[in-house]
N, CA, C and O of each residue as an XYZ file, in Angstrom:
436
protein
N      -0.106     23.423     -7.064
C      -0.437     24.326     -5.982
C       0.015     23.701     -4.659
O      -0.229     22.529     -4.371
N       0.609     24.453     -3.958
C       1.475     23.870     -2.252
C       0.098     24.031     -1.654
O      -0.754     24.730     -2.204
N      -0.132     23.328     -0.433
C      -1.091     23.257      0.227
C      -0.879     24.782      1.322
O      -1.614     25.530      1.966
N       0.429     24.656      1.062
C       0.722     26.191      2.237
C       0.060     27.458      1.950
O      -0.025     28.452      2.670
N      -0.581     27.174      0.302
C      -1.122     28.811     -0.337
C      -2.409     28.726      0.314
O      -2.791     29.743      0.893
N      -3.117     27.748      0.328
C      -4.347     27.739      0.861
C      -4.838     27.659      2.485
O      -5.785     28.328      2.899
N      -4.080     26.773      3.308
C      -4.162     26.650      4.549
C      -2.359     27.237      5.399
O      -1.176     27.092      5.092
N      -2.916     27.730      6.237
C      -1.348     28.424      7.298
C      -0.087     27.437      7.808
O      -0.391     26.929      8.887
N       0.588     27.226      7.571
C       2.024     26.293      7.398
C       1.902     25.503      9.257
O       2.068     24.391      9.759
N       1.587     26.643      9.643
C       1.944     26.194     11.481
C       0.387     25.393     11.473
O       0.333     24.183     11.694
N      -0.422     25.921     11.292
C      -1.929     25.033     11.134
C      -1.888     23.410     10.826
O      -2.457     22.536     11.479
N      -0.983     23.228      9.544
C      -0.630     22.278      9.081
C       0.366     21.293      9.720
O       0.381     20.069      9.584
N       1.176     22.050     10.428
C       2.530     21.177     11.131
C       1.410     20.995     12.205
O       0.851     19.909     12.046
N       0.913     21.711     13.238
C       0.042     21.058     14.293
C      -0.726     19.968     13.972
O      -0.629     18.865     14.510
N      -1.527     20.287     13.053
C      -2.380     18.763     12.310
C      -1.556     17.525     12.243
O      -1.794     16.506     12.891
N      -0.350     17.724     11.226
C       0.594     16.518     11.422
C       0.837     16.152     12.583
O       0.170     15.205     12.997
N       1.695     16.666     13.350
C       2.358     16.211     14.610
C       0.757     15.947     15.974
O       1.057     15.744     17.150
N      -0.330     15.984     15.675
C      -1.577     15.919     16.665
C      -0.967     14.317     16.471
O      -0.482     13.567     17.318
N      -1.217     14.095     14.864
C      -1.433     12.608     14.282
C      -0.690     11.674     13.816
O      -1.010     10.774     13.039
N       0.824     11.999     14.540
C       2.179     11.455     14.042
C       2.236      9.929     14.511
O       2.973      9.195     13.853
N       1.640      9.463     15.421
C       1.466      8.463     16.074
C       0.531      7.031     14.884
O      -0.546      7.266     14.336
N       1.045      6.104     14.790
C      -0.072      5.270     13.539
C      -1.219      4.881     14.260
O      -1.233      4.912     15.490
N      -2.303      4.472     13.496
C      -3.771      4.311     14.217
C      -4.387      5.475     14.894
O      -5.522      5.263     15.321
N      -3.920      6.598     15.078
C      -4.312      7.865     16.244
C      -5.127      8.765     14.806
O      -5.699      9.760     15.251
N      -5.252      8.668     13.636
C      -5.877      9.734     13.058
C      -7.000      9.653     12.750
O      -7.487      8.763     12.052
N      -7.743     10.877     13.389
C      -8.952     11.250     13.282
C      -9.269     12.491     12.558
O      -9.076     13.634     12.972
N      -9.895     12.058     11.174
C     -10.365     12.802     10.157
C     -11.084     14.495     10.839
O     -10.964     15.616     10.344
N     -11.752     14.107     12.005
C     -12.865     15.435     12.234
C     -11.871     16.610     13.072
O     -12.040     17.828     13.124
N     -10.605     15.634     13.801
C      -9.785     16.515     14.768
C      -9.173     16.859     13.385
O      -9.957     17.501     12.687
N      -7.850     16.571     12.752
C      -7.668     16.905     11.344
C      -7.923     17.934     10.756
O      -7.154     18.874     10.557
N      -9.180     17.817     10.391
C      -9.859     19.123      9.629
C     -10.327     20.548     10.340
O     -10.634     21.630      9.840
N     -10.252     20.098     11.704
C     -10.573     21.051     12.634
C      -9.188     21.725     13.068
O      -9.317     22.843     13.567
N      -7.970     21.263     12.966
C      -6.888     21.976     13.701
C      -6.547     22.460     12.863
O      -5.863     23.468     13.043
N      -6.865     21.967     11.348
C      -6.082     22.481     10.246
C      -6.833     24.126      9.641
O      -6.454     24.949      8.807
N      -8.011     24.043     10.529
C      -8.949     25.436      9.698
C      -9.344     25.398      8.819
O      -9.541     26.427      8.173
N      -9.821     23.527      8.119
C     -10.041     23.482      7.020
C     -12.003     23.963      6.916
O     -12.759     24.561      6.150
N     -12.058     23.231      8.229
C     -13.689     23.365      8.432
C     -14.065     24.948      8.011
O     -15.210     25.008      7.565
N     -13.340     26.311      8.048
C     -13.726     27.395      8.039
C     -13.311     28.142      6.797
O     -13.565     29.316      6.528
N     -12.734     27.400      6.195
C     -12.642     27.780      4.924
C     -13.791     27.604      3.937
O     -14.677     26.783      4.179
N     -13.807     28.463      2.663
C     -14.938     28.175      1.972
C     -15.025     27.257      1.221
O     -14.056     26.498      1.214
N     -15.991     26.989      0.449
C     -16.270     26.038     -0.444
C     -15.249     25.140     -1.541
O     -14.996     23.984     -1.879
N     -14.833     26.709     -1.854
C     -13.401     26.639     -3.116
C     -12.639     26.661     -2.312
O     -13.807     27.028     -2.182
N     -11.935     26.667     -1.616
C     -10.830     26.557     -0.816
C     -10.800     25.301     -0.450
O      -9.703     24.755     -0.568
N     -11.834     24.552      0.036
C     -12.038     23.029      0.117
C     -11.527     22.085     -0.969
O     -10.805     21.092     -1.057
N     -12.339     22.975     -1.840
C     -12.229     22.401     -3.521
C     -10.643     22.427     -4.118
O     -10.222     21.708     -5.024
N     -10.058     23.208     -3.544
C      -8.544     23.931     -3.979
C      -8.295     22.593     -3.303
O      -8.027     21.690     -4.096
N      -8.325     22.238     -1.927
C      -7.332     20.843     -0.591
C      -7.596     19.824     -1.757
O      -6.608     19.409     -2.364
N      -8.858     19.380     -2.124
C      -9.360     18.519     -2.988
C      -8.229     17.778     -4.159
O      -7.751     16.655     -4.321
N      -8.122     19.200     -4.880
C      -7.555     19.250     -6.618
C      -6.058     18.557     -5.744
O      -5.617     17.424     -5.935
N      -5.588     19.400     -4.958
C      -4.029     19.184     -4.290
C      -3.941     17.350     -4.134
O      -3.225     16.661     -4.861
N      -4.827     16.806     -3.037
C      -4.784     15.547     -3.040
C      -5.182     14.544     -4.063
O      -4.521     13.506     -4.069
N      -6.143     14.665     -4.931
C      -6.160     13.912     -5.982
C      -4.678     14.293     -6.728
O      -4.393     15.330     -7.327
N      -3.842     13.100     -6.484
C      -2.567     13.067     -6.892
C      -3.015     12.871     -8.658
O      -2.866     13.871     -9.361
N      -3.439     11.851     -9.177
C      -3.754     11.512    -10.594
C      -4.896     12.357    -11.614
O      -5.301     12.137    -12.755
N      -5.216     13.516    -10.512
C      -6.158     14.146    -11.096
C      -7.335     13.449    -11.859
O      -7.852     13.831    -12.909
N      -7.637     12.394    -11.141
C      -8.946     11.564    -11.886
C     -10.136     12.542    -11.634
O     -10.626     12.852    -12.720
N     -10.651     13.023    -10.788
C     -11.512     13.686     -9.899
C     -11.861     12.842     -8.560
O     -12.880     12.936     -7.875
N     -11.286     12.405     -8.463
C     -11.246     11.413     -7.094
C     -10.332     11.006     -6.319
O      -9.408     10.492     -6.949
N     -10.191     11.017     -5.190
C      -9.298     10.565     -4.368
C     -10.009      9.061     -3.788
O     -11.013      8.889     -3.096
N      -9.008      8.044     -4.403
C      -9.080      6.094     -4.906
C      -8.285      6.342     -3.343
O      -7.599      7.232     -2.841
N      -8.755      5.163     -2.973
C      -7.880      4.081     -1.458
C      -6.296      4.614     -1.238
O      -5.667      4.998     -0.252
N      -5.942      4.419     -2.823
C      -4.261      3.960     -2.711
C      -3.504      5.635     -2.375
O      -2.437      5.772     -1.776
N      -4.498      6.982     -3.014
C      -4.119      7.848     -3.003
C      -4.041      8.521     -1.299
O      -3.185      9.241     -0.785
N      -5.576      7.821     -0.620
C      -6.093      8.379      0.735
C      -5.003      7.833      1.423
O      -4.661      8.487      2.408
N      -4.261      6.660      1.145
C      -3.001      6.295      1.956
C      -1.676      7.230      2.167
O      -0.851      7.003      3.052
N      -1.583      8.301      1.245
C      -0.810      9.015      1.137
C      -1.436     10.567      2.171
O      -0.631     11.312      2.731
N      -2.151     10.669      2.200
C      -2.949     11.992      2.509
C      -2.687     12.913      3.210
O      -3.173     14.044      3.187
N      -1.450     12.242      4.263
C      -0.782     13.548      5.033
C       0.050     13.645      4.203
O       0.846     14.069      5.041
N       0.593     13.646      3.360
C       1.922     13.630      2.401
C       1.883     15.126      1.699
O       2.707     16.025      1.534
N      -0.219     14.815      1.207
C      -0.325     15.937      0.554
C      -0.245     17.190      1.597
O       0.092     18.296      1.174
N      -0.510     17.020      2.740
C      -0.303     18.417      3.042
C       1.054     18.952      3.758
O       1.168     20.062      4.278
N       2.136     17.878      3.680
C       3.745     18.237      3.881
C       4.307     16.761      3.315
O       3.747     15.669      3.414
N       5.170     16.973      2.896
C       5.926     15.891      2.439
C       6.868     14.926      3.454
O       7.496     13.937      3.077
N       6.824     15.383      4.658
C       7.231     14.622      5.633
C       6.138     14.133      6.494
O       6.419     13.950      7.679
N       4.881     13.879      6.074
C       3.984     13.600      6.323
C       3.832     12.002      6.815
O       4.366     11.289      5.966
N       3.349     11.327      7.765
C       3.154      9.346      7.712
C       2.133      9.007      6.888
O       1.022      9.530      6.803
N       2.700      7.875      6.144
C       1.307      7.325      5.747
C       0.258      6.785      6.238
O       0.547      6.494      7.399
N      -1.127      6.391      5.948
C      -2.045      6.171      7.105
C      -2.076      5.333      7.184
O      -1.888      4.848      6.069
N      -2.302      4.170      8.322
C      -2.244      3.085      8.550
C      -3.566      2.292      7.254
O      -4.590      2.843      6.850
N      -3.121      1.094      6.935
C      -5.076      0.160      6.030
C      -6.244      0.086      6.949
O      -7.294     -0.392      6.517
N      -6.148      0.593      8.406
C      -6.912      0.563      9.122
C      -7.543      2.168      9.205
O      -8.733      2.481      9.226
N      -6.610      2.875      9.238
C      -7.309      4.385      9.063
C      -7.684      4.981      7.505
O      -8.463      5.912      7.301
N      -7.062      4.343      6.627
C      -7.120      4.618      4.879
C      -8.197      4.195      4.846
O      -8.966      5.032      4.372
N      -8.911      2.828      5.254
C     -10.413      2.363      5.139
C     -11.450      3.054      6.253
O     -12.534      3.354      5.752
N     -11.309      3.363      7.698
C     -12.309      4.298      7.680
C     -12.060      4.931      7.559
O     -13.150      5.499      7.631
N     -10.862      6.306      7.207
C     -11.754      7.835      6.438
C     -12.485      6.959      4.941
O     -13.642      7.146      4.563
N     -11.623      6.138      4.360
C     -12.674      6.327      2.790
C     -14.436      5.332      3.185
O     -15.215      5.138      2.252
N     -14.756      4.868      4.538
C     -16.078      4.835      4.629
C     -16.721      6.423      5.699
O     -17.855      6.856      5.903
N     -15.887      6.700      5.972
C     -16.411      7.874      6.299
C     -17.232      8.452      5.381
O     -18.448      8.638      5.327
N     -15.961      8.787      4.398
C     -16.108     10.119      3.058
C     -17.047      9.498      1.950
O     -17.652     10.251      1.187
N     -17.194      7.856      1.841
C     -17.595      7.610      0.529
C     -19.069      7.328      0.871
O     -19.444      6.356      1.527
N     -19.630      8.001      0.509
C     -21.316      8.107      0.891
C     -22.123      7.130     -0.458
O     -23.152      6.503     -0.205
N     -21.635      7.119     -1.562
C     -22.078      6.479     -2.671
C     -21.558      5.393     -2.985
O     -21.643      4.904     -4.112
N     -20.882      4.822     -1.904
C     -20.424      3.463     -2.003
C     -19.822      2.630     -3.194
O     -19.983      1.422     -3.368
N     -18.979      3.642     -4.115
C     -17.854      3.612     -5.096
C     -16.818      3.418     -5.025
O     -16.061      3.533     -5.989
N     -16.317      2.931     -3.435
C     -14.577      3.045     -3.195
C     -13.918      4.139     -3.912
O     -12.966      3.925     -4.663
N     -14.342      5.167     -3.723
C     -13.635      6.320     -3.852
C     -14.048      7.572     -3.537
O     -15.275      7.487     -3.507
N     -13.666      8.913     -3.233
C     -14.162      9.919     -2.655
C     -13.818     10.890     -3.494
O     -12.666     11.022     -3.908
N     -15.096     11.889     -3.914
C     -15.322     12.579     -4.923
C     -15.309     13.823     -4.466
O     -15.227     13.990     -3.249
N     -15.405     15.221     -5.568
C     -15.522     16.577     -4.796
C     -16.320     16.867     -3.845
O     -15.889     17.290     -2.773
N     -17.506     16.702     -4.062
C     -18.886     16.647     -3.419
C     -19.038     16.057     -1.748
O     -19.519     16.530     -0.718
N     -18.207     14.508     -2.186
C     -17.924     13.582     -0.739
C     -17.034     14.050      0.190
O     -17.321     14.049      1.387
N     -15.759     14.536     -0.316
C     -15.076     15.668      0.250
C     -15.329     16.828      1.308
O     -15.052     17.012      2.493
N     -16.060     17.591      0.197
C     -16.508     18.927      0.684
C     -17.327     18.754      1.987
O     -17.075     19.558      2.885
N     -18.506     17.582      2.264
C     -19.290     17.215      2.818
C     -18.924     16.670      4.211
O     -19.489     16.904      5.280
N     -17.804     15.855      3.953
C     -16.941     15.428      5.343
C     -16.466     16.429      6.093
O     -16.683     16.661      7.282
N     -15.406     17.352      4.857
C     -14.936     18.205      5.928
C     -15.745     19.330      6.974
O     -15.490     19.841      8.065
N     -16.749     19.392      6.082
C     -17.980     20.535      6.675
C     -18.991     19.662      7.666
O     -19.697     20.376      8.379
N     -19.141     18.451      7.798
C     -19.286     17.741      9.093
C     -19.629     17.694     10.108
O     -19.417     16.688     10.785
């Protein structure tokens, strides 16, 4: 599934280019330019399935490094300084990793 079916293509390029800069990304601006915050539950759940690249049910460290990628492929990767706080942001159960639930919860925030 393209991330474009679920969230608006120009929504998405603004999000990128807010955060094209390394060290500058902020998870809450992010989710807010992207219209992810106003989407529903499953639609969250849909961004979710997209970024868990390995389909474990989790999005692991190595995957959150990739994370603008998932939503364009010309996307930057996130700096080890921003990959570790969103995943203490998101990881509430203190598993090094971020689950559907941990997800859903951040972005709605």
């Amino acid at each position: 599934m393209a991330m474009s079916s679920i969230l608006n293509a120009d929504d998405i390029k603004k999000a990128l280019d807010a955060f094209a800069v390394a060290d500058s990304f902020d998870h809450k601006k992010f989710f807010e330019i992207l219209g992810l915050r106003a989407k529903s539950a499953d639609d969250v759940k849909k961004v979710f399935t997209v970024l868990d690249a390995d389909n474990s049910g989790y999005i692991e460290e190595e995957e959150l490094k990739f994370v603008l990628k998932g939503f364009a492929k010309d996307g930057r990767d996130l700096t080890d300084k921003e990959t570790k706080a969103f995943l203490k942001a998101a990881d509430k159960d203190g598993d090094g990793k971020i689950g559907v639930d941990e997800f859903t919860a951040l972005v709605k925030e």
